[in-house]
ROMAR-858113 format. One record per residue (C-alpha): z, y, x; residue in one letter. Coordinates in steps of 0.001 Angstrom, whole numbers. Layout:
BEGIN
c3/c2/c1/aa
Z/Y/X/a .
...
This chain:
BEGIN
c3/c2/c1/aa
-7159/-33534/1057/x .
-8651/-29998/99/x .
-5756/-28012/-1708/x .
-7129/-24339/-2985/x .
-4609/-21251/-2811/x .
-4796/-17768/-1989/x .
-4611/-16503/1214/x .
-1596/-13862/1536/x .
-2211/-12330/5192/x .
-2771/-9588/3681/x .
-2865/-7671/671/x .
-5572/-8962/-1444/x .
-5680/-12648/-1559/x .
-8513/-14459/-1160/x .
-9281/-17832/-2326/x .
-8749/-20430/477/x .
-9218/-23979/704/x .
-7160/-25783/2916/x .
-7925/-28999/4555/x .
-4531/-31077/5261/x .
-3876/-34378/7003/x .
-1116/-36218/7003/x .
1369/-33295/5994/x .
-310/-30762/8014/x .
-2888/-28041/8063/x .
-5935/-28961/9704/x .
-8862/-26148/8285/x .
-8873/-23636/5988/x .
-12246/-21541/4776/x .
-13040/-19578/1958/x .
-13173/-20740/-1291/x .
-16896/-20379/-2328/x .
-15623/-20290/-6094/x .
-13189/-17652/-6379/x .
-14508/-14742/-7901/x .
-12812/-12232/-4881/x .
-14345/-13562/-2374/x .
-16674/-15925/-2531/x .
-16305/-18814/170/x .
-15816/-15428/2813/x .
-12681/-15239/4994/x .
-11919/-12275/7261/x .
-10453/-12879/10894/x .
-6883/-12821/9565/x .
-7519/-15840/6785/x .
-9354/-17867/9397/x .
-6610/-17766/11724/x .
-3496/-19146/9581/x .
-2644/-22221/10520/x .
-2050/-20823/14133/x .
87/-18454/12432/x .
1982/-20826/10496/x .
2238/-23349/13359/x .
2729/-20609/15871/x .
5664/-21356/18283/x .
7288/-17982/18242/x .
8069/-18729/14491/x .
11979/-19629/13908/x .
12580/-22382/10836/x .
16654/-22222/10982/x .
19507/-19864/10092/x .
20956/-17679/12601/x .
24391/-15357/12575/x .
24987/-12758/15063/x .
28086/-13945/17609/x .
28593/-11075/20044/x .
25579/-9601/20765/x .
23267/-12447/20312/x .
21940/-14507/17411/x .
22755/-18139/17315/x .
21502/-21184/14895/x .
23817/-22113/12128/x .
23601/-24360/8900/x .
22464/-22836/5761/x .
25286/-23263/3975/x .
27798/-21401/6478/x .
24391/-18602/6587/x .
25013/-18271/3048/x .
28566/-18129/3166/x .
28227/-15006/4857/x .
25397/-13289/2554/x .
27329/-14176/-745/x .
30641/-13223/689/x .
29321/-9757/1783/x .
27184/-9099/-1291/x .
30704/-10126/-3614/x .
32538/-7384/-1232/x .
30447/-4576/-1720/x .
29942/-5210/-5156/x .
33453/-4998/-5923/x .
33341/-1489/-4087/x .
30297/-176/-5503/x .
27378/-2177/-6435/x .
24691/859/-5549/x .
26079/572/-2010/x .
23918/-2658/-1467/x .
19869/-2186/-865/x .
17087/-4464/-116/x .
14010/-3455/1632/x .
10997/-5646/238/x .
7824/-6097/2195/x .
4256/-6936/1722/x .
4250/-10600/1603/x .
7313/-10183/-805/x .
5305/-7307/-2701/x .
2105/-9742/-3022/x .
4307/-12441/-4673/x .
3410/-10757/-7799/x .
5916/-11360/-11099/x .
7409/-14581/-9354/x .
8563/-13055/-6536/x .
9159/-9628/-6281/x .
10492/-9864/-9907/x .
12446/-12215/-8964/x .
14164/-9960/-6533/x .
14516/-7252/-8541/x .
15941/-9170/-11411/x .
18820/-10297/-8657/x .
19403/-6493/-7801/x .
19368/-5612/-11640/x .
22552/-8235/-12186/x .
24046/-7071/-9517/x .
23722/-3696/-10383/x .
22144/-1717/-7859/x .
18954/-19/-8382/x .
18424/440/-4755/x .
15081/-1318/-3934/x .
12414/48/-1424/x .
9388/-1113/-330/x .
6181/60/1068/x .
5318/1867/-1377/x .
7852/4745/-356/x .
4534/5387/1612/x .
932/4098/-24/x .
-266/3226/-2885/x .
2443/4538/-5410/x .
1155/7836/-5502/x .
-1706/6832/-6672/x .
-482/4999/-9781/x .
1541/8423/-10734/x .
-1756/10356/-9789/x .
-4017/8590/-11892/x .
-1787/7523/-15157/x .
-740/11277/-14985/x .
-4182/12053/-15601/x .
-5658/9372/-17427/x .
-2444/7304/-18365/x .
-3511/4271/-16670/x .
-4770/2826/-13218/x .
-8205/2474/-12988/x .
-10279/1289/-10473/x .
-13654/1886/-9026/x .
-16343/-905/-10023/x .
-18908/-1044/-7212/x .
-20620/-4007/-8025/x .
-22758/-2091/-10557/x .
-22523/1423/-8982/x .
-25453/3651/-8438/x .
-23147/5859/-6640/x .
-20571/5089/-4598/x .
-17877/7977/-2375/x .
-15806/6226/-173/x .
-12935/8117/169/x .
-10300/7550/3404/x .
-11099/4277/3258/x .
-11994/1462/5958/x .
-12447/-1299/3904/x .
-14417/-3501/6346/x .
-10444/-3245/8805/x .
-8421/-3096/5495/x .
-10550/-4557/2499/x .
-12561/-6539/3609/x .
-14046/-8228/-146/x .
-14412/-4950/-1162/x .
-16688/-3946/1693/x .
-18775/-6797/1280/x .
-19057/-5655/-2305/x .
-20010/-2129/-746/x .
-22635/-3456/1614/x .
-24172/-5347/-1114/x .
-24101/-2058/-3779/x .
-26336/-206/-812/x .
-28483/-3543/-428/x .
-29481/-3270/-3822/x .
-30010/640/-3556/x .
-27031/2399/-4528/x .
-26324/5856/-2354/x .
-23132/5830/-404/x .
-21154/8516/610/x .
-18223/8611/2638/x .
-15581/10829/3171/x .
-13558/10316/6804/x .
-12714/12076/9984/x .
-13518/8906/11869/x .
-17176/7394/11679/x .
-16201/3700/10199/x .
-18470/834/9924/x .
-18960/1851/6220/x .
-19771/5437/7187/x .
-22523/4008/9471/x .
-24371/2753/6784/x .
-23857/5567/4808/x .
-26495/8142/3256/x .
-23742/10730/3525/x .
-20998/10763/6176/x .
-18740/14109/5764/x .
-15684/14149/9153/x .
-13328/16266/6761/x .
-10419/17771/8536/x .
-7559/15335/8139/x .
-4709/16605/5555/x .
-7778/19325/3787/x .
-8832/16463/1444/x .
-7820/18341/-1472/x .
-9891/21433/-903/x .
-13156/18854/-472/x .
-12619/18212/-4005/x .
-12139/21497/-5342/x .
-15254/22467/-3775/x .
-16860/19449/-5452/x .
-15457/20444/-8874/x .
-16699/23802/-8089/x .
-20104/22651/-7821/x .
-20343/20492/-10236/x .
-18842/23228/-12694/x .
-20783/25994/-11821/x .
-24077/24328/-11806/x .
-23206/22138/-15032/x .
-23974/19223/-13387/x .
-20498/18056/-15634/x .
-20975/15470/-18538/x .
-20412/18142/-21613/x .
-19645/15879/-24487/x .
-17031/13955/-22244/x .
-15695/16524/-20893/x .
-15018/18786/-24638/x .
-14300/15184/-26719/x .
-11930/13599/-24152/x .
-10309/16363/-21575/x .
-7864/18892/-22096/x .
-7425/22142/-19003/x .
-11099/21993/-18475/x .
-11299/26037/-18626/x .
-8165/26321/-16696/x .
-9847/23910/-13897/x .
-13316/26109/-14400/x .
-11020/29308/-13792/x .
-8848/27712/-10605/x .
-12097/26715/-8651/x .
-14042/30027/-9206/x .
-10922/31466/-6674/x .
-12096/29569/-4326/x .
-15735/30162/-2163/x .
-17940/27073/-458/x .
-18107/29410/2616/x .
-13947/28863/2380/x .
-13695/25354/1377/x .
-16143/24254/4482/x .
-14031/26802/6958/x .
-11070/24616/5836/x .
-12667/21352/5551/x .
-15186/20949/8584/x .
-17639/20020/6177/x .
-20681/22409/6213/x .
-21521/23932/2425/x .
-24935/21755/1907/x .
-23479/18724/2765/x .
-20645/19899/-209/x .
-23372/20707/-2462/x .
-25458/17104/-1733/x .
-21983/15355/-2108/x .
-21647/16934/-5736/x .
-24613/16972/-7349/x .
-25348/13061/-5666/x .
-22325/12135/-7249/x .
-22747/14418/-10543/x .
-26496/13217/-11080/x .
-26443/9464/-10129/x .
-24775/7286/-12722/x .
-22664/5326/-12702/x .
-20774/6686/-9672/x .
-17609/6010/-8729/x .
-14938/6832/-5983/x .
-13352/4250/-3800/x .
-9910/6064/-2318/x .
-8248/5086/532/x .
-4890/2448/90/x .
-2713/5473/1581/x .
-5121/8312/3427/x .
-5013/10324/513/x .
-1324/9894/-177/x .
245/10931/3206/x .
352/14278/2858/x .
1719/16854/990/x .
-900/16688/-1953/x .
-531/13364/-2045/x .
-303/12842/-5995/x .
-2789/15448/-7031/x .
-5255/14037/-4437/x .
-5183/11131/-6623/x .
-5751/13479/-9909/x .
-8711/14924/-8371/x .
-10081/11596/-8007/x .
-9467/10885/-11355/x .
-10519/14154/-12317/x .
-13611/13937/-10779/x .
-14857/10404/-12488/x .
-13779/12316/-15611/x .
-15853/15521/-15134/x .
-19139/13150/-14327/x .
-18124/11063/-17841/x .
-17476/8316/-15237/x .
-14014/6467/-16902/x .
-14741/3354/-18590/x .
-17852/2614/-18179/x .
-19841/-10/-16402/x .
-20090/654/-12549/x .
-18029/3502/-12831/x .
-14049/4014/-13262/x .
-12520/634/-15093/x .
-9127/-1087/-15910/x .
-9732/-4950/-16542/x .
-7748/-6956/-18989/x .
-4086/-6958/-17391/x .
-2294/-10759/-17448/x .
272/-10362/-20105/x .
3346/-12249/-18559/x .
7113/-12487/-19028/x .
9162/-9134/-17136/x .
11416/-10853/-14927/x .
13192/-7284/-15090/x .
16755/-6667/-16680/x .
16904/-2587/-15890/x .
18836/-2455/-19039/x .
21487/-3560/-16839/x .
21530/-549/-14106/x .
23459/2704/-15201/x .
21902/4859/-12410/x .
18879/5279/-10401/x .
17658/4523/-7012/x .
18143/7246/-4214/x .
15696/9962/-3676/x .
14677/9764/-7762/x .
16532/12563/-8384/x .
14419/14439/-6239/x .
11121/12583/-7105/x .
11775/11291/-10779/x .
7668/10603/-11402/x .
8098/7977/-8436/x .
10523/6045/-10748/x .
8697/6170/-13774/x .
6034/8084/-15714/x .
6076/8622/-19725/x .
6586/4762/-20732/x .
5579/3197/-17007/x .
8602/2133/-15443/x .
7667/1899/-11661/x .
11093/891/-11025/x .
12248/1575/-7263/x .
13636/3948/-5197/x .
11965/6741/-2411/x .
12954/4916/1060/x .
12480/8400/3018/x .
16150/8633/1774/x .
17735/5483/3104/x .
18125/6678/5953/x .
21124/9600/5390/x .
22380/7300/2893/x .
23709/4622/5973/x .
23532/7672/8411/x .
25637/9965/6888/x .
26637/8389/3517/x .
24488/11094/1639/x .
24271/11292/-1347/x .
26716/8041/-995/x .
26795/5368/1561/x .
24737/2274/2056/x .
26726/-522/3584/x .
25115/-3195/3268/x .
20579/-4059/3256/x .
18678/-7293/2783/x .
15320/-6985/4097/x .
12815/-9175/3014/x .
9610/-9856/4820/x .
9729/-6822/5854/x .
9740/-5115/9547/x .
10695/-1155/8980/x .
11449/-540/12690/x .
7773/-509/13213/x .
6090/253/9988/x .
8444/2752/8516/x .
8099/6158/9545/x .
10193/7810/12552/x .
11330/4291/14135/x .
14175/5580/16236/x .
15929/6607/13056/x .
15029/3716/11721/x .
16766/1697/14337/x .
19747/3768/14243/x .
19790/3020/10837/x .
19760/-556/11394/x .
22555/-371/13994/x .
24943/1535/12143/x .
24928/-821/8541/x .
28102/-2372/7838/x .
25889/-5881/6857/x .
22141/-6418/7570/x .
20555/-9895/6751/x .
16453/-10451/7237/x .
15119/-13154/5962/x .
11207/-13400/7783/x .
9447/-16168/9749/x .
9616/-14553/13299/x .
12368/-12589/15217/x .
10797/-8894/14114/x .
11962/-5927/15836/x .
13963/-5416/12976/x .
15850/-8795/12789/x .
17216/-8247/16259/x .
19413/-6224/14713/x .
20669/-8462/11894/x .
23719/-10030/11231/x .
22501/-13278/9478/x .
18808/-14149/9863/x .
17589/-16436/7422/x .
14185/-18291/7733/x .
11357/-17565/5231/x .
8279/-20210/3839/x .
4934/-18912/4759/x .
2615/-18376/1824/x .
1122/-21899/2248/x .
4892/-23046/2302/x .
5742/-21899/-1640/x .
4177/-21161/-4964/x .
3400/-18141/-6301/x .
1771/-16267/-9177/x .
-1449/-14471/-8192/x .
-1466/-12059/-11179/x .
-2852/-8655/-9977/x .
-6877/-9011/-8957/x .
-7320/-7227/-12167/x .
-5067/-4585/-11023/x .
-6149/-3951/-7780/x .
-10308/-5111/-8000/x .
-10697/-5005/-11844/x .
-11225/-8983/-12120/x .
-9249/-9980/-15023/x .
-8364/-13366/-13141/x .
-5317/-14979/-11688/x .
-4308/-18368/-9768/x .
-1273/-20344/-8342/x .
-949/-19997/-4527/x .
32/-23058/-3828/x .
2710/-25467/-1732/x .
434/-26863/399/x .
2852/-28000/3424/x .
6686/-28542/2634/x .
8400/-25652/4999/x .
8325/-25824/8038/x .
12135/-27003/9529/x .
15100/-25586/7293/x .
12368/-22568/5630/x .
13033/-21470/2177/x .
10486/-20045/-94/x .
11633/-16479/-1150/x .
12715/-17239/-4476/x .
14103/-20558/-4087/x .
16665/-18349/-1584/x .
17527/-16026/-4042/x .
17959/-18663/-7322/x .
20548/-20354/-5105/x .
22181/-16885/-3909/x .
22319/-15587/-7698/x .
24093/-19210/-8842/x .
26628/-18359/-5772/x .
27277/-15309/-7052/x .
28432/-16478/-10569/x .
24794/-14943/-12294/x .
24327/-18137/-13119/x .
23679/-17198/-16955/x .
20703/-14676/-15778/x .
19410/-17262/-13688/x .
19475/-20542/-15720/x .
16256/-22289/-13807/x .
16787/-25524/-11412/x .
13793/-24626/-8725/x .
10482/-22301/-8999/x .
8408/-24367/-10917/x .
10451/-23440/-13885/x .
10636/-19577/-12815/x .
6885/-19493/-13103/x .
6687/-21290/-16181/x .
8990/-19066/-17878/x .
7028/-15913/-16731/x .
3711/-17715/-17587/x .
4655/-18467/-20960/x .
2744/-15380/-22868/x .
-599/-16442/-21036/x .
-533/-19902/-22551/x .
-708/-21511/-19527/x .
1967/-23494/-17589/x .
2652/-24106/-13997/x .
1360/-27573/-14465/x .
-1770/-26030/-15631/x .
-2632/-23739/-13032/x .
-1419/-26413/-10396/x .
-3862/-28972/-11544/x .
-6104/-28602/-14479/x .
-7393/-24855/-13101/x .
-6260/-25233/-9194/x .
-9326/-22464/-8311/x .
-8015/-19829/-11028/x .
-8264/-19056/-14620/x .
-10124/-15501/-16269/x .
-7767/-13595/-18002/x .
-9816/-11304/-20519/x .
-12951/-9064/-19696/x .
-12991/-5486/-17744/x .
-12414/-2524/-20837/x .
-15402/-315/-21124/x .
-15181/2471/-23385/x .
-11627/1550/-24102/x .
-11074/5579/-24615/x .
-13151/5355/-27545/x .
-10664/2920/-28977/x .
-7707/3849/-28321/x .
-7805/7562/-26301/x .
-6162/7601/-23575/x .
-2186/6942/-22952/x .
-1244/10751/-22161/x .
497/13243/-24306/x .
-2695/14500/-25662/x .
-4394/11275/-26145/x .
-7073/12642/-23330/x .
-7794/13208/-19933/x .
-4904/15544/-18568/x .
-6987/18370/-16019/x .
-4348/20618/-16445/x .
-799/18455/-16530/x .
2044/20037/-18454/x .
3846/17227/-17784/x .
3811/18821/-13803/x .
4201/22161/-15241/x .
7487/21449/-16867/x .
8757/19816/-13570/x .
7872/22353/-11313/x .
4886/21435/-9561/x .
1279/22360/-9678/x .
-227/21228/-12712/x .
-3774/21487/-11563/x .
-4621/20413/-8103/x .
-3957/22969/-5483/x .
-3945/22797/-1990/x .
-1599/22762/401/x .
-1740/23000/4133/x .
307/19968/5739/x .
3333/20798/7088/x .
2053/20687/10725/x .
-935/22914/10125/x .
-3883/23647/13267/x .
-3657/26959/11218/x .
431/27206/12202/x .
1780/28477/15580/x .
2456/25655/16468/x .
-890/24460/17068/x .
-403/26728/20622/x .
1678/24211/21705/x .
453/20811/19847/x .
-3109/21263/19504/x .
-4659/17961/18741/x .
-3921/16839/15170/x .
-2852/12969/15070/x .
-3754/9935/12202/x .
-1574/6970/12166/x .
-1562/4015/10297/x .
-5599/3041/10367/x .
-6094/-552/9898/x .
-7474/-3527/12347/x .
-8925/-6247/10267/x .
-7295/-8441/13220/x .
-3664/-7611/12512/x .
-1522/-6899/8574/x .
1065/-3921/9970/x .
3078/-5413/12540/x .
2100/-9272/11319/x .
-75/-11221/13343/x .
149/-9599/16725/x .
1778/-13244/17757/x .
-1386/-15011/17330/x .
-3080/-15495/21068/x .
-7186/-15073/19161/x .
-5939/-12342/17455/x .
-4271/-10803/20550/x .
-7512/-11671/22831/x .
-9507/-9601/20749/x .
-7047/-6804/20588/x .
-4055/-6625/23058/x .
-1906/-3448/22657/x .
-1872/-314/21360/x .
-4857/2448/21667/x .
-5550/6080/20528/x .
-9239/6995/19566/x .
-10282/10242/20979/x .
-13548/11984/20613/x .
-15656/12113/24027/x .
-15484/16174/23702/x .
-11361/16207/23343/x .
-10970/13749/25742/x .
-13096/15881/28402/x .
-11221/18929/27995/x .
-7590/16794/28210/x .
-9224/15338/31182/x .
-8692/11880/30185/x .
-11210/8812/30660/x .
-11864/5978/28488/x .
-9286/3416/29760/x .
-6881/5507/30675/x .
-3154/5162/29776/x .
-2402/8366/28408/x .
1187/9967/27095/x .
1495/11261/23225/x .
3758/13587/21899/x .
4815/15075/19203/x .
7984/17579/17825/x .
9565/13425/17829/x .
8656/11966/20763/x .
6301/10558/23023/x .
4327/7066/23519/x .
2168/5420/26136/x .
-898/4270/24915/x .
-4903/3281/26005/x .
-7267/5869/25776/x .
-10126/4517/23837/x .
-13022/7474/23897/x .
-15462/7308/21048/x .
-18071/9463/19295/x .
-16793/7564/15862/x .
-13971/10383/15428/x .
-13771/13973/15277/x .
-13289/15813/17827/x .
-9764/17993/17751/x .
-8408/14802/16067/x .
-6585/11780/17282/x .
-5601/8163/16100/x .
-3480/5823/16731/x .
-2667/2561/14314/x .
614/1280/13790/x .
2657/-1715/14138/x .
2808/-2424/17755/x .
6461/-2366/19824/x .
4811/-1187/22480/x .
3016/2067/22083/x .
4638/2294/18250/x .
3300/5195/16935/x .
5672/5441/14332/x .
8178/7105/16725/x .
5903/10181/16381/x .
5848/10376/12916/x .
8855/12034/10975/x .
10428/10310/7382/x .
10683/13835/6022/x .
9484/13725/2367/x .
6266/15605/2389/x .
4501/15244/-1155/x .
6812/17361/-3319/x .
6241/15102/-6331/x .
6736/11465/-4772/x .
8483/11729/-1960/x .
5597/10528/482/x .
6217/11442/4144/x .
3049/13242/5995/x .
1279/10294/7977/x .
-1775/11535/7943/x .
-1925/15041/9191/x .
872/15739/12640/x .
189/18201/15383/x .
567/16332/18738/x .
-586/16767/22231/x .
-1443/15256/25399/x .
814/15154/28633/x .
């Protein structure tokens, strides 16, 4: 029996089909029909069923007796979760957090609504996720300056920038998109410190300084201004702060901008009028490059700002929103009477205008159970989630974890972080439950979605995320918010507005349905959903906040232009991507680990001669946090001066370098992207 889903090892879902015998997984491949993908599966899809069936995976309760974890029924696991949650809710609801994670994030409006419905009715707004550090800031940047998310359409590109972005390690159906726009003859630029398999191809490859992204694109504007290379009727019919930007960049020489940058002033000039001349063009940015640092947001804007000046927005191959799938808001905000921590101090990362984005800034979880600042956190569910590698500053982190009153994880493996919980609850993989698949348009612009399907029952005693929490919310007495028996009729209530039913997408469309058509030249119909009805240059709605309201930069807090570049003189990168391995997932898979097995940092052959180190060697990092141990993996495909190391390993976890300081002033994001370390 073939059943087709979407793959969820990562963030974009593919179309799978998977072959199963006699209850159990026996092949999966790509599904040749679905629109994302096209019958292709990266490394990470092809290896799921030894994921699923891996033997490291646990498929039964555990509570915390002593110092150990031991198995348990469900109902006495439970027990303990509902009797915890009704204690600290009598206290103070807000005390109470969860801590959602990708595969809970990717469960679209069944899943993570689901969640978030449960923390509404219990009245605590306190929800994080990752996007306390990617992605987020661009939402705020570009519906600041557009009022909506767009995205860039490559499959009809003449013109394509990619833009801190690895999409063959990260995005993989979006580089095969890429490959196939420069097949067919469209010029590609790209925009990275490191020399990527994209920027191989490329016609243009500019190594920008890491964290000096923001004055690449002023010096773009600056050309494309000054040599009106800008699309004029666009520009006077549909912007407003276009003089103000014309008057900003003019401070500003090319001779300066490629000091700061590393990029010399012709290539700055070939990137801008390339862009500016060949149409459509569009910009492909990073998932979180451009956000970790302290420009963060209006990185985003001048991405936006730049499709804008070129008369790029809304048109075909350039910068498009697709039709969005119109379903029921599992949401009940209505219900909270404060907001999350650390929106006080970022409010656009809660909401902008009328876009509720509707969680709180992480980077201050950690003095709320610390030091009870600006009140205490007692008690934190975390969800498929693993924030003593992934989040930022790890030995916090774990302190953090240690010192909660209550911590329950409910995740398929024993994570660094559940070792520390008090009840440990076992999750359904993604072939294990259903799901709504609702945000391709969002993400790709392909107005489509599908059911990811129940292919296996779960594994031993696993439960499917939001068959946990529909029993949890009936044990809590929310039984009148939560009136469904079982999934099927959560996603049938959400799916109502589309007009199709669970039933539906389960068997009469089991490879996905289109949802409506990508919105060229929407503008024209309806301006755009901003203040002024047009594209915001020059933001007032920043202005009356307090920040910037036209992009300026902004050196990173650890600047090589500082003093204390004397004593930490290489500047470090975390986070990059390995197509093998989703943050800390996967690393439990023996193909995946064969390929590769532990931790490495990428150093240009020039650094690495004058730190004497050799490729192979095991070399010590440090920074102002810490230090690691980690492979020395010499290679011309980075910049010299700059280092980088990915995350999500235990073992060389770079993440205890990194600090959870808030460094974007606007949303809160912490500075990733842009450290001062050094060799010992």
């Amino acid at each position: 029996m073939i059943v087709k889903t979407a793959c969820e090892l990562c963030a974009w879902s593919c179309g799978m089909d998977v072959e199963v015998e006699k209850g159990r997984i026996t092949r999966v491949k790509g599904m040749k029909e679905h629109p994302l993908n096209f019958g292709r599966l990266c490394p990470k899809g092809s290896v799921a069923p030894d994921y699923i069936y891996s033997r490291e995976r646990i498929t039964y309760p555990m509570v915390k007796e002593g110092n150990k974890l031991k198995k348990v029924d469900w109902d006495y696991a439970m027990e303990l979760v509902t009797e915890n949650l009704k204690e600290v809710r009598e206290e103070n609801p807000k005390y109470f957090a969860t801590i959602i994670g990708m595969p809970i994030l990717l469960g679209g409006s069944s899943t993570v609504g689901f969640i978030r419905r449960f923390m509404d009715v219990y009245g605590t707004p306190n929800c994080f996720s990752p996007e306390s550090m990617c992605y987020r800031h661009q939402i705020i940047g570009y519906i600041l300056t557009i009022g909506k998310f767009n995205v860039a359409e490559v499959d009809n590109a003449n013109c394509i920038i990619v833009w801190a972005h690895n999409p063959h390690a990260s995005k993989p159906p979006l580089a095969w998109r890429i490959e196939k726009a420069k097949e067919r003859g469209a010029k590609l630029i790209v925009i990275d410190p490191r020399k990527t398999k994209v920027a191989k191809i490329a016609d243009i490859h500019a190594a920008v300084r890491p964290g000096s992204d923001i004055y690449l694109a002023l010096g773009l504007m600056k050309v494309i201004i000054e040599e009106e290379l800008y699309d004029k009727e666009f520009v006077s019919n549909y912007c407003v702060g276009f003089e103000e930007l014309k008057n900003h960049v003019a401070k500003y020489s090319l001779e300066e901008i490629a000091e700061k940058t590393w990029v010399d002033v012709e290539t700055i000039i070939e990137i801008a009028r390339t862009f500016a001349t060949t149409k459509p063009a569009c910009i492909v940015q990073g998932v979180n490059a451009l956000d970790q640092v302290p420009t963060g947001v209006q990185n985003s804007r001048s991405v936006a700002i730049l499709h804008a000046l070129t008369g790029n927005i809304d048109v075909k191959g350039g910068f498009v929103r697709a039709a969005r799938v119109h379903t029921r808001n599992l949401r009940l905000v209505e219900m909270l009477n404060d907001v999350p921590l650390g929106i006080k101090e970022h409010p656009l990362f809660y909401q902008v205008w009328e876009t509720h984005l509707g969680e709180g800034q992480g980077m201050y979880l950690y003095d709320a159970v610390l030091e009870g600042k600006p009140y205490p956190i007692k008690s934190i569910f975390v969800a498929g989630s693993n924030p003593a590698l992934t989040w930022p500053n790890s030995n916090k982190v774990v302190e953090m974890l240690k010192k909660v009153e209550f911590l329950a994880v409910m995740d398929m493996f024993m994570t660094e972080t559940a070792k520390y919980a008090d009840v440990f609850l076992p999750a359904a993989s993604f072939l294990e439950r259903y799901e709504l698949v609702d945000y391709y348009s969002v993400i790709f612009g392909i107005p489509y979605m599908m059911l990811r399907k129940k292919v296996i029952e779960p594994l031993g005693e696993a439960k499917s995320d939001v068959e946990f929490w529909l029993e949890l919310a009936k044990k809590m007495g929310f039984k009148n918010y939560f009136p469904w028996k079982n999934v099927e009729e959560v996603l049938n209530y959400v799916l109502e507005p589309t007009g199709y039913s669970f039933e539906d997408l389960n068997e009469k469309y089991p490879s996905g349905v289109w949802t409506g058509e990508v919105k060229y030249e929407e503008y024209k119909k309806r301006g755009f959903k901003t203040p002024s009805k047009k594209v915001e240059i020059y933001s007032e709605t920043l202005k009356n906040l307090g920040y910037d309201p036209i992009p300026t930069p902004k050196e990173p807090s650890e600047s090589p232009y500082s003093e204390k570049v004397k004593e930490y003189p290489l500047i470090l990168t975390t986070g990059a991507r390995d197509v093998y391995y989703t943050h800390s997932q996967m690393r439990n898979v023996e193909k995946m680990r064969k390929i590769l097995p532990e931790a490495y940092v990428e150093i240009n052959p020039k650094t690495a001669e004058k730190f004497g180190v050799k490729d192979g060697d095991k070399v010590i990092v440090r920074t102002e946090r810490g230090s690691i141990i980690v492979r020395a993996k010499v290679t011309e495909d980075i910049a010299p001066g700059v280092i980088n190391i990915p995350h999500g390993w235990s073992e060389g976890n770079v993440n205890v370098l990194t600090s959870n300081k808030p460094g974007d002033p606007i949303s809160g994001c912490p500075e990733l992207k842009a450290l001062l370390a050094r060799k010992e």
